[in-house]
N, C-alpha and C positions, 0 to 999 in steps of 0.2 A: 504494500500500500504506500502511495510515494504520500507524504504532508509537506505543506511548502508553509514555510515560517518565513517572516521578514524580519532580517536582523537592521535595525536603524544605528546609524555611523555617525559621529558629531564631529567628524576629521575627512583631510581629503581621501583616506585610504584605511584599508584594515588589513592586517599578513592574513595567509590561510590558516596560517594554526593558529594564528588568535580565535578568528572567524571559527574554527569547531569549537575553542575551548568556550566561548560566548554562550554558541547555539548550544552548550552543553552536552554535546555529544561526545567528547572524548576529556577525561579529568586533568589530565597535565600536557604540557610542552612535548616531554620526549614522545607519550603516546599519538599525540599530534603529528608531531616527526617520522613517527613509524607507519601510520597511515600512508598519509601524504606520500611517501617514500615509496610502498608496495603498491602505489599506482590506483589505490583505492577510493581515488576523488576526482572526479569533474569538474574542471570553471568554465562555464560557459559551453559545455558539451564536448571539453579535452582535458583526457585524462593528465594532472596536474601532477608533478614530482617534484615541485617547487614550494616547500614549505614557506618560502617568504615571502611569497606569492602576492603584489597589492591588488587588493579587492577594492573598486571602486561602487560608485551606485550603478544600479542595475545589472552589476555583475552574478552569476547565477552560481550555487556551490550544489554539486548533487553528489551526498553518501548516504549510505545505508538504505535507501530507496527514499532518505529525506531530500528536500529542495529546500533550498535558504537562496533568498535575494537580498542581494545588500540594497538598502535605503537611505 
């Protein structure tokens, strides 16, 4: 079941492992790291291996069958 959450930004950008640890899907940095890494995240419909990844608005994050757009 995909749920799409909007994460809201008060800056011009957010990292990718920021952006999980926010959406609360993943509890620390390194486990963010290790994601990100094993290719197990989408930005914008390309698998990301770029944990420092800036996310801006309207950028789109898809793991675990969730969708997060940055706002």
């Amino acid at each position: 079941m995909n749920e799409d959450k909007i994460i809201h930004i008060d800056t011009e950008f957010i990292k990718l492992e920021a952006l999980l640890k926010l959406a609360g899907v993943v509890m620390t940095g390194g486990e963010a790291k290790h994601i990100i890494q094993m290719g197990f995240v989408r930005v914008n419909g390309n698998i990301c291996t770029e944990r420092g990844k800036k996310l801006r608005p309207d950028d789109v994050v898809l793991f675990n069958g969730q969708t997060f757009t940055v706002k």
